[in-house]
SEFI-600030 format. One record per residue (C-alpha): residue in one letter; x, y, z. Coordinates in steps of 0.25 Angstrom, whole numbers, padded with zeros to 4 digits, always signed. Layout:
! SEFI-600030
AXYZ ...
! end
This chain:
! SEFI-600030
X+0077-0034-0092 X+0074-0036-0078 X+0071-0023-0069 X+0088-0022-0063 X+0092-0023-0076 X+0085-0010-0082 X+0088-0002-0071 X+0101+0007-0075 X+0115+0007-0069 X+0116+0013-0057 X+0105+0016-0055 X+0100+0025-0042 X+0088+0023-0034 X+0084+0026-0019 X+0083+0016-0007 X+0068+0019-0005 X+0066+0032+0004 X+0067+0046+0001 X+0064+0059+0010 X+0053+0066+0003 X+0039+0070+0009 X+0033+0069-0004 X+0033+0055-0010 X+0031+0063-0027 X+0044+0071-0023 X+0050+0057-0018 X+0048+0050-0031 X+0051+0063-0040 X+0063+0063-0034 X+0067+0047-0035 X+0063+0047-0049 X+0071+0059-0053 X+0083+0055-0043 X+0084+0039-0045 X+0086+0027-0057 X+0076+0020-0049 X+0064+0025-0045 X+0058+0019-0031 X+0049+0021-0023 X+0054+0029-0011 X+0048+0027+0005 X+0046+0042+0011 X+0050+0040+0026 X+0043+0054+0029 X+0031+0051+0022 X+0032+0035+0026 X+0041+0034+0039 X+0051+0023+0039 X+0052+0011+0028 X+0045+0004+0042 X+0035+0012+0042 X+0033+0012+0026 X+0029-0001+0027 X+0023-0005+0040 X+0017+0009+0040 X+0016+0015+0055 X+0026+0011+0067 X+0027-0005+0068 X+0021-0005+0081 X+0009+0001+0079 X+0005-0005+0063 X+0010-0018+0065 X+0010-0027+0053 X+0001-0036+0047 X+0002-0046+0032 X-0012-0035+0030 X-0006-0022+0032 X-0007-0014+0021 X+0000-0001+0016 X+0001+0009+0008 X+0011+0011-0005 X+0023+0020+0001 X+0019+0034-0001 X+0028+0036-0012 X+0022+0027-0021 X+0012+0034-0029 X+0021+0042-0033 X+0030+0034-0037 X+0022+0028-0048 X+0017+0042-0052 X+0032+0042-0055 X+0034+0031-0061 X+0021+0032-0070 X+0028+0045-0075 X+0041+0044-0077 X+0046+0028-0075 X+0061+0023-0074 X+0066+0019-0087 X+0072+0005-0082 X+0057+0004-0075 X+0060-0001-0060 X+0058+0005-0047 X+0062+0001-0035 X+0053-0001-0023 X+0058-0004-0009 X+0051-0010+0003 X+0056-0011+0017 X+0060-0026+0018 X+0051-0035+0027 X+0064-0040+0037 X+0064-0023+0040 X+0049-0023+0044 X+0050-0035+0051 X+0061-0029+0060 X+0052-0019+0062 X+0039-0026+0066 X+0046-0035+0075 X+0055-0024+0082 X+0041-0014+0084 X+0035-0028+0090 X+0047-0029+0100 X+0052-0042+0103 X+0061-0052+0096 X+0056-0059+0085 X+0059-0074+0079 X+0068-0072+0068 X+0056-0083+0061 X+0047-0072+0065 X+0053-0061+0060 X+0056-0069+0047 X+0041-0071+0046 X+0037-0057+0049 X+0046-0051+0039 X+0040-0063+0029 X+0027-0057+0032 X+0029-0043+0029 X+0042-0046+0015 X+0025-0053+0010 X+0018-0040+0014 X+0028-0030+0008 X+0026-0038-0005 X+0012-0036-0005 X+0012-0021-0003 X+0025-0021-0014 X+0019-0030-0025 X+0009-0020-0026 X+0019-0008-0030 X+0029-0018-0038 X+0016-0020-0046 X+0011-0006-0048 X+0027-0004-0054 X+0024-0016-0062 X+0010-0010-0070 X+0019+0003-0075 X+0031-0008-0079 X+0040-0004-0068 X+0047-0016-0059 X+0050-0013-0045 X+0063-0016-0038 X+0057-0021-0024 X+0070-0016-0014 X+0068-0023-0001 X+0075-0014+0012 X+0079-0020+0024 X+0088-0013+0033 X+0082-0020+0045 X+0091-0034+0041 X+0100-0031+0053 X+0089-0033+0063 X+0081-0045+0055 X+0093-0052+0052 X+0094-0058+0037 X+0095-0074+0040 X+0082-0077+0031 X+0076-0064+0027 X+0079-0066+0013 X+0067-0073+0012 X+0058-0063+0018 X+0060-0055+0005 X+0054-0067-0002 X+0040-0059-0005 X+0047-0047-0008 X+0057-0053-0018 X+0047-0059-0026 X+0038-0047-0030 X+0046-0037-0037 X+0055-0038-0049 X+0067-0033-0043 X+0070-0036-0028 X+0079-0030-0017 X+0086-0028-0004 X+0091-0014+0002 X+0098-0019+0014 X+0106-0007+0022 X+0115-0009+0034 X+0123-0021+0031 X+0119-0032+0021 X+0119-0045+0023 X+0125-0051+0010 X+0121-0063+0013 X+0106-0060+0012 X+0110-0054+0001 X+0114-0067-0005 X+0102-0074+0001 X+0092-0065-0005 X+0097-0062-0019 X+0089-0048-0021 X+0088-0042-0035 X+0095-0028-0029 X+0102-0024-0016 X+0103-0010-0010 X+0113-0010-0002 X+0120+0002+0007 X+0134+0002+0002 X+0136+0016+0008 X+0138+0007+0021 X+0148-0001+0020 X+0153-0005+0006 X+0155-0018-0001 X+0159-0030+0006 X+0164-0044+0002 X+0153-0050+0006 X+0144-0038+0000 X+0150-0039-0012 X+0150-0053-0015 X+0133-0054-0012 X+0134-0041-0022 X+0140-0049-0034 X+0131-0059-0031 X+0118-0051-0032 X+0123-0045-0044 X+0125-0061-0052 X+0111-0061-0049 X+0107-0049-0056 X+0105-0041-0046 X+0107-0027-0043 X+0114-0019-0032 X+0110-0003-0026 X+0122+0002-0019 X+0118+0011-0008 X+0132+0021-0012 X+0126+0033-0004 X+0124+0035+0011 X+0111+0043+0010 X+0112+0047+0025 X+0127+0053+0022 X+0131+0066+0014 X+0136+0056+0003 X+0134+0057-0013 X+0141+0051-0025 X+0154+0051-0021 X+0152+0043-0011 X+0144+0033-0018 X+0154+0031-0029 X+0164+0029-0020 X+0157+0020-0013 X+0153+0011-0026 X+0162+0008-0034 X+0170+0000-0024 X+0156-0007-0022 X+0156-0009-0036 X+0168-0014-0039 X+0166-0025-0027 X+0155-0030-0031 X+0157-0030-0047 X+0144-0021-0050 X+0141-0013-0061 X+0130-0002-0062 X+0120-0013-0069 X+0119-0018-0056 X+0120-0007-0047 X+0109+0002-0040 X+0114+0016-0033 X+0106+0021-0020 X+0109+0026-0007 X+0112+0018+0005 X+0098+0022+0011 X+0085+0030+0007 X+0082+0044+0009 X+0069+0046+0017 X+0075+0051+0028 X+0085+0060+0023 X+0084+0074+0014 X+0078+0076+0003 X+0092+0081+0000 X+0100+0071+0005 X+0090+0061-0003 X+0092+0071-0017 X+0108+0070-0014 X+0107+0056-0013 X+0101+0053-0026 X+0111+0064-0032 X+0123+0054-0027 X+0117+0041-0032 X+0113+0048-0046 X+0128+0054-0047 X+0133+0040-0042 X+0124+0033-0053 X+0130+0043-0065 X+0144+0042-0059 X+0144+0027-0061 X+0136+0027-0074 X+0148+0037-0080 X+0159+0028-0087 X+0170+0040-0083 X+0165+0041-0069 X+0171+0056-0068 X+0176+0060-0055 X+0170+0057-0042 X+0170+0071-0035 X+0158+0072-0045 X+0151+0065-0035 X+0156+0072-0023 X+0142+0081-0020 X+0128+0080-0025 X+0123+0086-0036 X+0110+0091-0038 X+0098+0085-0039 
! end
């Protein structure tokens, strides 16, 4: 059974950030509060998910093919976690700021305009780099029998455009047994199409299901692939029933069951509360139970947090 098939029906995880200070807090809190564990970025221990990568301010670090950088701070004790107390469908996701978003960086710190060939080349240059550094982590899950779900994050499509980037990803694609796309704002389905991922996150808090949306959905699912539904607004006092409400119309467009369905929040936590985050992870477990109950029960159940 390949790694998406063992993982449960709606199952939750997180997008990749959380707000603690203290990254054995951070992954003591995931593994009790999420299906599938990741491994989180701590923006107040990291700064940005730039910076997570490039380390300090573009314009002073630069960038290099032989720059090297430390595991996230939160890695350590992830696998401590794991070592102890490993999921029972044995996956875990890891998620790695995509290489168009760093290009966009680079080249905005640098000034100027770039060439669209240049800025396909750089972000070719960095998608090989972040392979490097990942390979390395997919590997260490590998010795203790645990396959990674590799998550790659652009938000920054909207500035480098999508005409050819699916193939950027190539080095990425490649190295994990389970690959993916987390693209917030507005997705272009077409790429979608184009690059054929294993999973998509997607932020279904923003604007719904669309025709087009639905029919590149249905189309990632005939190839056995998997979707995580942002349901929640992290940055909005919303919980459960807004989640549900949001859903099951979702669902119903698209013609997916829970087998193929992920549930997360639109966004990660890191700059957020640690209330706001142990509220989050309330909604998207109630939400997961809700759906998993054949009777439902009413939804006003879902209308406040319980506690965690």
């Amino acid at each position: 059974m390949g790694a998406l098939e063992r993982i449960p029906a709606w199952a939750t995880t997180g997008i990749g950030s959380l707000p603690h200070n203290d990254p054995s807090q951070a992954v003591a809190h995931l593994a009790a509060a999420y299906d599938v564990p990741f491994c989180p970025q701590l923006p107040r221990l990291e700064g940005d998910m730039i910076a997570e990568w490039l380390g300090a301010d573009p314009r002073r670090c630069g960038w290099s093919p032989e720059r090297d950088r430390e595991r996230p701070r939160a890695w350590s004790a992830l696998l401590a976690g794991l070592d102890r107390d490993p999921p029972l469908h044995r996956v875990v996701k890891l998620q790695v700021t995509g290489p168009a978003t760093l290009a966009c960086a680079l080249e905005r710190e640098s000034g100027g305009a770039p060439s669209r060939s240049g800025a396909i080349a750089l972000a070719r240059e960095l998608a090989a780099w972040l392979a490097a550094n990942v390979t390395e982590q997919i590997q260490a899950l590998a010795t203790r029998r645990l396959d990674a779900m590799l998550v790659i994050d652009e938000p920054a499509l909207h500035l480098f455009g999508t005409g050819g980037v699916e193939t950027v990803w190539d080095p990425l694609r490649a190295i994990a047994p389970v690959w993916g796309l987390h693209l917030c704002c507005q997705v272009s389905w077409d790429l979608v199409d184009r690059a054929e991922p294993d999973l998509l996150s997607f932020d279904l808090a923003l604007a719904g299901v669309t025709d087009r949306a639905a029919l590149a959905l249905r189309r990632l699912l005939a190839r056995g692939g998997r979707i995580s539904w942002g349901v929640l607004a992290a940055h909005r006092p919303e919980h459960g029933l807004q989640a549900i409400r949001r859903l099951r119309p979702a669902l119903a467009q698209v013609g997916a069951g829970g087998e193929q369905s992920l549930l997360t929040a639109s966004c990660g936590t890191g700059r957020m509360s640690l209330r706001r985050e142990a509220e989050v992870a309330t909604a998207l477990r109630d939400t997961a139970r809700w759906m998993r109950t054949p009777d439902h029960g009413p939804l006003d159940s879902l209308r406040h947090p319980h506690p965690v």
